[in-house]
C-alpha positions, 0 to 999 in steps of 0.5 A, a space after each residue: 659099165 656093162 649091165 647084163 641082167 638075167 630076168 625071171 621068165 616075167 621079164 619084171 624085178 623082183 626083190 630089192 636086191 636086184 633094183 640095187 643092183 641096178 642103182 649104179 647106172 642110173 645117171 652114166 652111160 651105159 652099155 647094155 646087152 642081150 646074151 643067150 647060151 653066154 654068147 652076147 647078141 645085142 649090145 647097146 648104150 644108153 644113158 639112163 637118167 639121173 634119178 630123179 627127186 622132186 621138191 613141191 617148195 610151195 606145197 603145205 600140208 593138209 590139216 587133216 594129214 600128212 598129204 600136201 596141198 598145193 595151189 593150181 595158180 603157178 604151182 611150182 616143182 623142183 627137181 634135180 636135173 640131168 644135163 644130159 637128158 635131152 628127153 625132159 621130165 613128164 609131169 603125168 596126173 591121175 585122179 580117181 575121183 577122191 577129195 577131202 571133202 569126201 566121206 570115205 564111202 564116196 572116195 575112188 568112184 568118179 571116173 579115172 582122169 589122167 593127163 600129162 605135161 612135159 617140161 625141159 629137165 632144168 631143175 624147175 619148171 611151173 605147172 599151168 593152172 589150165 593143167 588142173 582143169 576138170 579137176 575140183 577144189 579139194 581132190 586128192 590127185 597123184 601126180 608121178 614125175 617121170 624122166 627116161 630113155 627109151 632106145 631101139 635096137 636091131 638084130 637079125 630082123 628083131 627089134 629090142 627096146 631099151 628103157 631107162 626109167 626113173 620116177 618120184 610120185 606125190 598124193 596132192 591135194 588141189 586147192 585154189 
């Protein structure tokens, strides 16, 4: 398959329509290009990812909501893997400071904390509780799932990045 996307002058996806279009290629080889006046200037491939879909098979849920608890001992993740993504899948966290524990006057004023782990793309993997550090009982952290490409290709003395990205992202609340 061939993708050759005009992009607005923000250079981001708009509208649904345009993500859909793009859906097909997720999970193949593809070959990308940069035309202007019609006449193709760069050209590339590139597998982009399988999209990925993560399953928290320990996760329970809170029982004042719908937001999973998960335990930071051993916390367990599952996703469908990609053969072919030699790049593996990056657990990124991000807290803000929210826990249920929390009135709601307090919630998203501690200071932004974010870290990252990666794991090999094999379908499972275990998260290390010491990835839970600095982070209390009872915080409501968020936690995206991320796999993707990433290829540099040049022309004419001009560099040009290719991504291929997918993602699944969880609200989790941290418990012991």
């Amino acid at each position: 398959k061939t993708l050759n996307l005009i992009f607005p002058k923000r250079g981001v996806l708009r509208n649904e329509e345009r993500v859909n279009e793009i859906a097909d290629f997720f999970g193949k080889e593809n070959t990308f290009s940069i035309s202007q006046n019609n006449v193709i200037r760069l050209e590339a491939k590139q597998h982009a990812p399988e999209k990925i879909k993560v399953d928290i098979p320990e996760a329970t849920m809170h029982p004042h909501g719908n937001t999973p608890v998960i335990k930071r001992n051993n916390f367990e993740v599952r996703w469908n893997a990609d053969q072919n993504n030699a790049n593996g899948v990056v657990a990124y966290l991000w807290w803000n400071g929210d826990r249920t524990d929390l009135p709601a006057s307090e919630q998203g004023k501690g200071e932004i904390f974010r870290k990252a782990i990666k794991l090999d793309d094999t379908g499972q993997g275990n998260i290390p509780k010491d990835f839970f550090d600095g982070i209390p009982t009872n915080a409501i952290v968020t936690i995206f799932f991320i796999r993707g490409n990433i290829d540099i290709e040049k022309t004419n003395n001009k560099s040009f990045k290719f991504y291929s990205v997918t993602q699944d992202k969880y609200n989790i609340v941290v418990s012991d």
